[in-house]
SEVO-612895 format. One record per atom (N, C-alpha, C, O): residue in three letters; x, y, z. Coordinates in Angstrom, 2 decimals. Layout:
[rec "ALA" [X Y Z]]
...
END
This chain:
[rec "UNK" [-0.12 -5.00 -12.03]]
[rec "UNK" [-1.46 -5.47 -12.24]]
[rec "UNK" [-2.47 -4.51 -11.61]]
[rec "UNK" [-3.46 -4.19 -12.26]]
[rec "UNK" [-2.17 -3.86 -9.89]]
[rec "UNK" [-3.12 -3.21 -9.89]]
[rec "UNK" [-3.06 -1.94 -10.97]]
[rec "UNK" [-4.07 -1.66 -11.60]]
[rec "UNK" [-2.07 -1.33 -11.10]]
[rec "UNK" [-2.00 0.05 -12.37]]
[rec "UNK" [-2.75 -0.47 -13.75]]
[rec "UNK" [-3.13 0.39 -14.54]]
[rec "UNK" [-2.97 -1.77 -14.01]]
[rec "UNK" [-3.87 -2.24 -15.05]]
[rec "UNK" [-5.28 -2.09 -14.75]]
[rec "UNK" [-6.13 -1.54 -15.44]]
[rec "UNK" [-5.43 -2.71 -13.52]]
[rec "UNK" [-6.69 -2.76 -12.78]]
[rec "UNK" [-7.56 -1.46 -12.40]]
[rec "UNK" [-8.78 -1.43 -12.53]]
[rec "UNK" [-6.59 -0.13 -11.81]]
[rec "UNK" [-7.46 1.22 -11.89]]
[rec "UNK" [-7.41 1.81 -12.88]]
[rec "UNK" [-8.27 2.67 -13.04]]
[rec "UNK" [-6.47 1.62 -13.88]]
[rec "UNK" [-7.12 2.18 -15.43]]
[rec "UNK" [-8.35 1.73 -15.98]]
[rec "UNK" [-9.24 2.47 -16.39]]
[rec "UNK" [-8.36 0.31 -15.98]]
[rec "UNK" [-9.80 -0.01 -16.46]]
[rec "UNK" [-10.96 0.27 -15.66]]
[rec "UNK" [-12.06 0.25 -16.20]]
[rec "UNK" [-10.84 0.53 -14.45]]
[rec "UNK" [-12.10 1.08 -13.82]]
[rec "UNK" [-12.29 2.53 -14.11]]
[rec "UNK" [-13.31 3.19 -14.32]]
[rec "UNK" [-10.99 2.88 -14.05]]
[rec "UNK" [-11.40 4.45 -14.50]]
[rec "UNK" [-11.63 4.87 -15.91]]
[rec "UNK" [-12.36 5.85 -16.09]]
[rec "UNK" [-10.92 4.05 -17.29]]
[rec "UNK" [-11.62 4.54 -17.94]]
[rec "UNK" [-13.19 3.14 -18.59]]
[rec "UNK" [-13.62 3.13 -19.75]]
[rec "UNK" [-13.52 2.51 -17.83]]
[rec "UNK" [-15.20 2.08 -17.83]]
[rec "UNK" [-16.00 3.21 -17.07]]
[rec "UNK" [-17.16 3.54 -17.32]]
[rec "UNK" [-15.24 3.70 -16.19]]
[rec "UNK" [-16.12 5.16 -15.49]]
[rec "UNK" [-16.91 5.67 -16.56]]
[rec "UNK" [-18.06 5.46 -16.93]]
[rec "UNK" [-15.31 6.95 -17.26]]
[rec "UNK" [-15.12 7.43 -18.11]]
[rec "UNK" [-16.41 7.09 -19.74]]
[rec "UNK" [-17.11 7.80 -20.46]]
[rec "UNK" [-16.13 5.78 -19.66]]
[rec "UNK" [-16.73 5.36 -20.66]]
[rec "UNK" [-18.30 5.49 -20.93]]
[rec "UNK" [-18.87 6.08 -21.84]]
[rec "UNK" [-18.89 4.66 -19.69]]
[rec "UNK" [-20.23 4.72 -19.12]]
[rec "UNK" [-20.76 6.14 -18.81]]
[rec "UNK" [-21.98 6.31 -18.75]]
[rec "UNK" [-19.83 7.26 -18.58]]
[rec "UNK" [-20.25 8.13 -18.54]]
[rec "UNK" [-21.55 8.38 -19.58]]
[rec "UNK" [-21.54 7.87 -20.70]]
[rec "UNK" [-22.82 9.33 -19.06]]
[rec "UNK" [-23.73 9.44 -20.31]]
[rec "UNK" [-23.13 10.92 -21.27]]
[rec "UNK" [-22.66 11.96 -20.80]]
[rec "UNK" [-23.31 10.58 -22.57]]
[rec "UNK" [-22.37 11.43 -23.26]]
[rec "UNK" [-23.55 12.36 -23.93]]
[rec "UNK" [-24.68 11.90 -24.11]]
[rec "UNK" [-23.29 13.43 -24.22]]
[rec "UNK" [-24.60 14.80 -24.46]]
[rec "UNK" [-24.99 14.83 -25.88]]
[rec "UNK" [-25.81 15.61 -26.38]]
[rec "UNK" [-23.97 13.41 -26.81]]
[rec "UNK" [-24.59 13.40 -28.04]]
[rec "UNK" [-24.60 11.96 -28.37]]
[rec "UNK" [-24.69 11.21 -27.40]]
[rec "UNK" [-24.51 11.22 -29.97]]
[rec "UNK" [-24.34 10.25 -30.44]]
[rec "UNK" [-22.47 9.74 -30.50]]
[rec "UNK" [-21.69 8.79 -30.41]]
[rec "UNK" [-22.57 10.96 -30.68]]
[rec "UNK" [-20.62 10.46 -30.91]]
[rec "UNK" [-20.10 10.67 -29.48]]
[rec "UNK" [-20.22 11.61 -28.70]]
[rec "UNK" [-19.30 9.07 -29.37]]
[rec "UNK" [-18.62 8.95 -27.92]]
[rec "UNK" [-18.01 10.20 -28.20]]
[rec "UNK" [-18.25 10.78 -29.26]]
[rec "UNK" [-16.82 10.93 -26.91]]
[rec "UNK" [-15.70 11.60 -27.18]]
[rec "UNK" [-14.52 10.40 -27.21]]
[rec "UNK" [-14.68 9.24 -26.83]]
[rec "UNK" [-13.08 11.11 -27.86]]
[rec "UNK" [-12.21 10.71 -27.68]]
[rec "UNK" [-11.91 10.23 -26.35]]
[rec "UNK" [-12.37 10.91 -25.43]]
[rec "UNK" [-11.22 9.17 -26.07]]
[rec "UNK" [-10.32 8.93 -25.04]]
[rec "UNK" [-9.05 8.28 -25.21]]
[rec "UNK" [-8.80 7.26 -25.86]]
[rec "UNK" [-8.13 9.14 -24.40]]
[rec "UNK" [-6.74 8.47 -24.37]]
[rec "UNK" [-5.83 8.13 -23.04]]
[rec "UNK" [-5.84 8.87 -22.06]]
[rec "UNK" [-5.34 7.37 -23.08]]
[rec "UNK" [-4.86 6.59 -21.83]]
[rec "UNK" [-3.69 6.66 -21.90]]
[rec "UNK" [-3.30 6.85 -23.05]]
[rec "UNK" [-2.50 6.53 -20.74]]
[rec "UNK" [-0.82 6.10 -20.53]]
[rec "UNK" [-1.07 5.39 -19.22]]
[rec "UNK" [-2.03 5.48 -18.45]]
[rec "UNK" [0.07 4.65 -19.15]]
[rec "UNK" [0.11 4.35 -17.63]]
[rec "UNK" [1.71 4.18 -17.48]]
[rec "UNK" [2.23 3.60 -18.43]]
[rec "UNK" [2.48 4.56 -16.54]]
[rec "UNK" [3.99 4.13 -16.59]]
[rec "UNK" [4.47 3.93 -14.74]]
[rec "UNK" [3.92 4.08 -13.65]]
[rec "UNK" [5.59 3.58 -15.16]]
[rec "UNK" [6.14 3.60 -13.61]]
[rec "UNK" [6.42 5.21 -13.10]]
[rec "UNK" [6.78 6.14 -13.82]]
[rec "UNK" [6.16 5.25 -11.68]]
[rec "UNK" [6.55 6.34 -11.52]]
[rec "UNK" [7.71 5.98 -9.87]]
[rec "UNK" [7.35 5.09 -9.10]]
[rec "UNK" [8.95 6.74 -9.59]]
[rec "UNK" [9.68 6.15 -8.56]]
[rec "UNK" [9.69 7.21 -7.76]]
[rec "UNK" [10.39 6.98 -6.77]]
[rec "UNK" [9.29 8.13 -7.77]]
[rec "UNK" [9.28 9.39 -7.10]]
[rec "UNK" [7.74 9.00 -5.74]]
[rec "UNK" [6.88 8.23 -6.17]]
[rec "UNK" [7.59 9.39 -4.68]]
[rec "UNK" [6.45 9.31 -3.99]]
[rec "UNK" [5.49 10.39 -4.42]]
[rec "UNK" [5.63 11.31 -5.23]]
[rec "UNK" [4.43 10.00 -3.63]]
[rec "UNK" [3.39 10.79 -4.36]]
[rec "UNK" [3.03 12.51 -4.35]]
[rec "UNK" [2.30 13.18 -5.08]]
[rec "UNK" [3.77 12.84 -3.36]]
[rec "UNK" [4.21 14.49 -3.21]]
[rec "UNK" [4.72 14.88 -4.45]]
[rec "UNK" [4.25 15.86 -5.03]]
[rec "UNK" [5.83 14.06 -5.03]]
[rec "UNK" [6.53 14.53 -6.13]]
[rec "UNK" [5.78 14.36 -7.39]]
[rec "UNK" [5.97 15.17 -8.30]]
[rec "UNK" [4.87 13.29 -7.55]]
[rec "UNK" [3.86 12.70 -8.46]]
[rec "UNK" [2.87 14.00 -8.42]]
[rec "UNK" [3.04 14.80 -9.34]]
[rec "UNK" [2.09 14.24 -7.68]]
[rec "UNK" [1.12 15.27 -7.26]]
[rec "UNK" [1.79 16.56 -7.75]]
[rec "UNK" [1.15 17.39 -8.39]]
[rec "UNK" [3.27 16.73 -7.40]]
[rec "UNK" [3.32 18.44 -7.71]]
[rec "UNK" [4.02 18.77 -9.44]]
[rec "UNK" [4.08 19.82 -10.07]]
[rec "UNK" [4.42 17.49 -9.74]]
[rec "UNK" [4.83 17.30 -11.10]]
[rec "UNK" [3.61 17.12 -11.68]]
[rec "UNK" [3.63 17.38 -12.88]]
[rec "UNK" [2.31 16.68 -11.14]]
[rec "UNK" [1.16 16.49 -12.41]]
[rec "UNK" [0.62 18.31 -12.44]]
[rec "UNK" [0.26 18.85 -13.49]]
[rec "UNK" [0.66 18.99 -11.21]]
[rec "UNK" [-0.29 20.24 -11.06]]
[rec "UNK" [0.82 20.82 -12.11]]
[rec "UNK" [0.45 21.42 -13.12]]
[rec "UNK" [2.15 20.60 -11.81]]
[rec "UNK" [2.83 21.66 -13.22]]
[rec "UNK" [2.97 20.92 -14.64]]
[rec "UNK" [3.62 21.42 -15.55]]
[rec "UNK" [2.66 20.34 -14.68]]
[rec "UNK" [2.22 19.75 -16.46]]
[rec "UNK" [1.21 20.46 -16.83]]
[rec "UNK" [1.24 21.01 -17.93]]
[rec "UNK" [0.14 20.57 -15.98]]
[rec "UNK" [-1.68 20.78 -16.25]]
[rec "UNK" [-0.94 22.61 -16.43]]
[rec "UNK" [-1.08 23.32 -17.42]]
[rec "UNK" [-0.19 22.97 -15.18]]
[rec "UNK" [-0.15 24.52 -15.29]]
[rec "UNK" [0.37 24.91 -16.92]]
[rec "UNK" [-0.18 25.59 -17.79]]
[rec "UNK" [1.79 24.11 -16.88]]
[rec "UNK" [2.71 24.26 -17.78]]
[rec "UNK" [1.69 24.22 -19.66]]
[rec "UNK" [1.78 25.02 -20.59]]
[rec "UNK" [1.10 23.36 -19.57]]
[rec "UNK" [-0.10 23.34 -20.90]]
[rec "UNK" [-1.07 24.32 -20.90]]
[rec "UNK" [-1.64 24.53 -21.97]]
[rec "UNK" [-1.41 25.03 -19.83]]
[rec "UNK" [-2.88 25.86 -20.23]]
[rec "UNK" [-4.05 25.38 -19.39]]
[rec "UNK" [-5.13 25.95 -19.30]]
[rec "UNK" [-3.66 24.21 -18.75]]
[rec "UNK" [-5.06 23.67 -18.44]]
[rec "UNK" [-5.54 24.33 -16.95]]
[rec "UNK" [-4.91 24.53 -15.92]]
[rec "UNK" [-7.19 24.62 -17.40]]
[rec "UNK" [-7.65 24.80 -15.68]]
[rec "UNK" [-8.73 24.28 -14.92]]
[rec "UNK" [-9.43 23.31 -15.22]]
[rec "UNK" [-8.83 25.06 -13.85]]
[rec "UNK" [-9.28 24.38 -12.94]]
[rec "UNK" [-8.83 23.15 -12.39]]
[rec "UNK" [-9.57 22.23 -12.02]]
[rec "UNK" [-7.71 23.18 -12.35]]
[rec "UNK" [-6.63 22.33 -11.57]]
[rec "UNK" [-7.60 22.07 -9.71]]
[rec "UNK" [-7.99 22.79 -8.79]]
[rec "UNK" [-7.56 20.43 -10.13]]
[rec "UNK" [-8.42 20.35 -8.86]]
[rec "UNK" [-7.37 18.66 -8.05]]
[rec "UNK" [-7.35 17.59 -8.67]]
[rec "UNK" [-6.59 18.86 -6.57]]
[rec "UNK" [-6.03 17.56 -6.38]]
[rec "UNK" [-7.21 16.78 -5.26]]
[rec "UNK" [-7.62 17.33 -4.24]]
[rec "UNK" [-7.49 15.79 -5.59]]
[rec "UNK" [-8.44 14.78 -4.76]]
[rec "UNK" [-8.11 13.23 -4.21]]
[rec "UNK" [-8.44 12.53 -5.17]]
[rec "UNK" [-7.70 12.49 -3.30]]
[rec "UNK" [-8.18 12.02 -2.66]]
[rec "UNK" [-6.63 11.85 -1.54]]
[rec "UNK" [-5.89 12.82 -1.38]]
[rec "UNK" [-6.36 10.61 -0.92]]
[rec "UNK" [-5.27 10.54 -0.52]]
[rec "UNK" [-4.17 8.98 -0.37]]
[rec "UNK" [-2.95 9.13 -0.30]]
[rec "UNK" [-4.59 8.03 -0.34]]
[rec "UNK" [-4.06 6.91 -1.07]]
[rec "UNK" [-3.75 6.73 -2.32]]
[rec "UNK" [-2.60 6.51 -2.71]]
[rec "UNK" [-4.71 6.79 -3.03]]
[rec "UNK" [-4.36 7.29 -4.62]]
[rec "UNK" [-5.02 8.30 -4.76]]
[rec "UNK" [-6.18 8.55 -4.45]]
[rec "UNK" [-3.73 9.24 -5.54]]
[rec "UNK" [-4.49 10.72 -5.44]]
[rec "UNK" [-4.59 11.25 -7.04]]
[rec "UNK" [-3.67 11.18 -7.85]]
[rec "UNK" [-6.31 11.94 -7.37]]
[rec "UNK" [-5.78 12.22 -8.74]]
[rec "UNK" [-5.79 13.89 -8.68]]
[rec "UNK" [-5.98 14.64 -7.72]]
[rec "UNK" [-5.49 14.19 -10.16]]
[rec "UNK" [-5.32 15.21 -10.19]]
[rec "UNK" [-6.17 16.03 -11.40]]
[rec "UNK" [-5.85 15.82 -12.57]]
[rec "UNK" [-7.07 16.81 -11.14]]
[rec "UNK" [-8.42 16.82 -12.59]]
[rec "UNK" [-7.83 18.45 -13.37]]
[rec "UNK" [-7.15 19.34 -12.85]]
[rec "UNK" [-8.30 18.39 -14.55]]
[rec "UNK" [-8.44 19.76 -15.13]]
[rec "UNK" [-9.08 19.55 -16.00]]
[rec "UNK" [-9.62 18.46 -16.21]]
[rec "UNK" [-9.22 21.03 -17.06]]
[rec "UNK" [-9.72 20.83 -18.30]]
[rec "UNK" [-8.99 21.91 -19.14]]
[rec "UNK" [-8.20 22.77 -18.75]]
[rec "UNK" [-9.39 21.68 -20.20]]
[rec "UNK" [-9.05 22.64 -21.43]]
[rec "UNK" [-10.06 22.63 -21.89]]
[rec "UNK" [-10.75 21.61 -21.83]]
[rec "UNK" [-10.50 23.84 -22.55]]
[rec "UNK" [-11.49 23.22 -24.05]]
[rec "UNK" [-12.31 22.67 -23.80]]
[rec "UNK" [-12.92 22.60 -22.73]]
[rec "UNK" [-12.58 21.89 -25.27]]
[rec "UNK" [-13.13 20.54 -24.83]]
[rec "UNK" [-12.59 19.24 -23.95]]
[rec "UNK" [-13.27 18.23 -23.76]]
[rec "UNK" [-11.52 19.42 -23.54]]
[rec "UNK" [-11.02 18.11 -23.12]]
[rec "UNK" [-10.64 18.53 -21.64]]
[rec "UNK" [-10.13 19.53 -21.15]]
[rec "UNK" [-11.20 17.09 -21.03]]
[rec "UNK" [-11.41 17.02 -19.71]]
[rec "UNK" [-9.89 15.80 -19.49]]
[rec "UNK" [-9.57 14.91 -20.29]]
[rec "UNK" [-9.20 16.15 -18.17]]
[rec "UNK" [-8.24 14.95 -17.64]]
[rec "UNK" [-7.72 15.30 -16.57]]
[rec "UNK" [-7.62 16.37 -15.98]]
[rec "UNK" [-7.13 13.38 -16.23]]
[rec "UNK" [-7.13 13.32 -15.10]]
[rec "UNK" [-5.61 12.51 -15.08]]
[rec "UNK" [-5.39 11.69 -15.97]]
[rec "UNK" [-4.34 12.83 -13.79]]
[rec "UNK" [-3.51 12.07 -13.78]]
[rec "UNK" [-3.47 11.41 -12.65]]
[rec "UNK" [-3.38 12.27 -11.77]]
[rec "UNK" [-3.48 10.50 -12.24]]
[rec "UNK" [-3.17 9.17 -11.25]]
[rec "UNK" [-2.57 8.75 -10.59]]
[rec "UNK" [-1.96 7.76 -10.99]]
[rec "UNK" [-2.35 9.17 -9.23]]
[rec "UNK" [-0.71 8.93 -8.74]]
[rec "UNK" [-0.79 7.80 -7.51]]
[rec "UNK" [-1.06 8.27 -6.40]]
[rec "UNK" [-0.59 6.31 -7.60]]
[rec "UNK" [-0.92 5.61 -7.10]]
[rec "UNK" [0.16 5.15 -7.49]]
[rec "UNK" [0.69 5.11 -8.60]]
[rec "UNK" [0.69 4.54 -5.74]]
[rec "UNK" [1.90 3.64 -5.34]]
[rec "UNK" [3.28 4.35 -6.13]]
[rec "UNK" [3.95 5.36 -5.92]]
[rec "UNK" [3.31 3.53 -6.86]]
[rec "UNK" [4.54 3.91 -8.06]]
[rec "UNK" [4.09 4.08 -9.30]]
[rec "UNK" [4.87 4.26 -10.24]]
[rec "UNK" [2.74 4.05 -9.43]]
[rec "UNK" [2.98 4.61 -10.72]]
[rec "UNK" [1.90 5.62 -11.08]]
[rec "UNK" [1.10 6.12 -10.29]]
[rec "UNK" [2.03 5.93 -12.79]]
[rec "UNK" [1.14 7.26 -12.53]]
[rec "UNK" [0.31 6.92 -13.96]]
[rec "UNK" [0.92 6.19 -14.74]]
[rec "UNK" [-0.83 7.33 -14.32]]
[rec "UNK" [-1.65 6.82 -15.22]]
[rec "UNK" [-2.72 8.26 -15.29]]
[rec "UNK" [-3.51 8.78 -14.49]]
[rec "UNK" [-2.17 8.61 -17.00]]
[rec "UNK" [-2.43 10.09 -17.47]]
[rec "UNK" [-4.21 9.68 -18.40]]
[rec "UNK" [-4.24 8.97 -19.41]]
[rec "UNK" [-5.13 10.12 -17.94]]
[rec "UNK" [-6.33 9.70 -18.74]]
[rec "UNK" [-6.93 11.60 -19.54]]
[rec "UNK" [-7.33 12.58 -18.91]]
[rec "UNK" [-6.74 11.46 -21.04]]
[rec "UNK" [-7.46 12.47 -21.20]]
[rec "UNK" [-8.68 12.59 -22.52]]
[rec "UNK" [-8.32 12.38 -23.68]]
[rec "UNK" [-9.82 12.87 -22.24]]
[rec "UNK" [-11.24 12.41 -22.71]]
[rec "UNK" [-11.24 14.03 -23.48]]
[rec "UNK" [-10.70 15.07 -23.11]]
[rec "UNK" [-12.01 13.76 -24.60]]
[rec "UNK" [-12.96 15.08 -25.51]]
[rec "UNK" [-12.30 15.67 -26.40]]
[rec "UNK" [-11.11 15.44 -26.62]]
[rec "UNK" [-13.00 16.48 -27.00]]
[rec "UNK" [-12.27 16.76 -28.72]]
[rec "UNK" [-12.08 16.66 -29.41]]
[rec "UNK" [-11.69 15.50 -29.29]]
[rec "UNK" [-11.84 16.98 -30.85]]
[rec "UNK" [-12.41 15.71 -32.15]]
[rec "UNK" [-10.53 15.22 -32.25]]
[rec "UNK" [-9.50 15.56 -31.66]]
[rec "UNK" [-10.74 14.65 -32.88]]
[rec "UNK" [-9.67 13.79 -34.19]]
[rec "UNK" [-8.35 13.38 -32.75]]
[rec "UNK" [-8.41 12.52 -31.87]]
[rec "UNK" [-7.36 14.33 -33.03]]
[rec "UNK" [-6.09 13.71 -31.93]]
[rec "UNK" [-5.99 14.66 -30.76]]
[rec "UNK" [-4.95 14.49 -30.13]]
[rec "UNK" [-6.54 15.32 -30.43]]
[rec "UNK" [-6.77 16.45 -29.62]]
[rec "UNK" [-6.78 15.48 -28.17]]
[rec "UNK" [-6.65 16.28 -27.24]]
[rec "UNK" [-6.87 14.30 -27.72]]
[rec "UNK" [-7.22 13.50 -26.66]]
[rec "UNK" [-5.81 12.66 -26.86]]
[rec "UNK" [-5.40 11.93 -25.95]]
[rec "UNK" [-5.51 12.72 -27.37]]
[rec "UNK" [-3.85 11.73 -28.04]]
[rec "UNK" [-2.58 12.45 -27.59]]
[rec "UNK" [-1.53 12.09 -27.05]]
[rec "UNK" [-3.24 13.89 -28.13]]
[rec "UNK" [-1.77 14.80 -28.32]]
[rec "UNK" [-1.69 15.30 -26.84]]
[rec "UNK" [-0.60 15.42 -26.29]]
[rec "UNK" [-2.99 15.63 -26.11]]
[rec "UNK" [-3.04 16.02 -24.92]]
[rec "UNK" [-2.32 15.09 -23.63]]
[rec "UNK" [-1.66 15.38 -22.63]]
[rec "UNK" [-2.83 13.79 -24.25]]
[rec "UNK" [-2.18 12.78 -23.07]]
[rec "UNK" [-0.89 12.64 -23.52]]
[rec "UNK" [-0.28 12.24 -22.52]]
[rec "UNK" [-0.17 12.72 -24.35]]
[rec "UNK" [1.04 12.63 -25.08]]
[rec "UNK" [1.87 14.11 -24.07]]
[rec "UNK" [2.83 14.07 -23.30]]
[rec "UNK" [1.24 15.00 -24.40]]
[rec "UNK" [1.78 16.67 -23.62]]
[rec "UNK" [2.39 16.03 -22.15]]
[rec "UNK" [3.53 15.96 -21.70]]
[rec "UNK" [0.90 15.55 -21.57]]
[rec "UNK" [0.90 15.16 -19.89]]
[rec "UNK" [2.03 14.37 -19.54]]
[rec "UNK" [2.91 14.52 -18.69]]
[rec "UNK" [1.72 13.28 -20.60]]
[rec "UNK" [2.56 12.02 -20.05]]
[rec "UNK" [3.71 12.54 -20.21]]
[rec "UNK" [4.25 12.04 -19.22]]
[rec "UNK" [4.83 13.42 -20.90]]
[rec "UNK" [6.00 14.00 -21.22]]
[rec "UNK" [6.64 14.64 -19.73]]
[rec "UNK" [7.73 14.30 -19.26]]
[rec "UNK" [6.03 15.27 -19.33]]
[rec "UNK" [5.86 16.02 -17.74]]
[rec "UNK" [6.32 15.00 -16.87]]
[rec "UNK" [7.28 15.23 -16.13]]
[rec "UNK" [5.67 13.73 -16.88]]
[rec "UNK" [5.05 12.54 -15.71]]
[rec "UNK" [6.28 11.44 -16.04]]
[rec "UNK" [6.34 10.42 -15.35]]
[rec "UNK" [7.08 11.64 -16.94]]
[rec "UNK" [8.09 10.94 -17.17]]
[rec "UNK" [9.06 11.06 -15.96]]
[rec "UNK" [9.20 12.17 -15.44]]
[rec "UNK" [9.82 9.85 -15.41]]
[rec "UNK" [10.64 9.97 -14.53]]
[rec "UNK" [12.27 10.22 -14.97]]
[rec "UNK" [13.13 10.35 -14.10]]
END
């Protein structure tokens, strides 16, 4: 319940964000168990982001810790709280936000 609970705050963040045109961007979401602690969560999300292309690889906080980058157009973030881990990735037209969180979440699998 809470892994339900910080997805929806994070992506109402996400959402509310003010956006630079008329068309929202894409957003795509996962959330799964993760059994590994968060060292292993944390260094498995920085090599997904490496392993795809993505940069500016940035890790932030320390109870729940996320993990930011970008590509492109598309901005994301993975989630490593308690046990589990929750892959959010925003921007880009058509499946480009689908296929990206699809890439991540593959990595973040236990």
């Amino acid at each position: 319940m809470r892994k339900l609970a910080a997805a929806a705050v994070l992506t109402a963040a996400i959402v509310a964000a003010p956006a630079p045109s008329h068309a929202a961007p894409a957003l795509s979401w996962l959330s799964d168990d993760f059994d590994e602690d968060q060292n292993v969560c944390v260094s498995r999300a920085k090599g997904a982001f490496a392993q795809e292309g993505w940069t500016g690889i940035l890790v932030q906080g320390t109870a729940g810790i996320s993990v930011n980058a970008n590509k492109g157009k598309l901005a994301a973030v993975i989630l490593c709280i308690e046990s589990s881990v929750i892959v959010v990735v925003s921007g880009g037209d058509g499946d480009l936000a689908t296929n990206g969180r699809d890439r991540l979440g593959y990595y973040m699998k236990d």
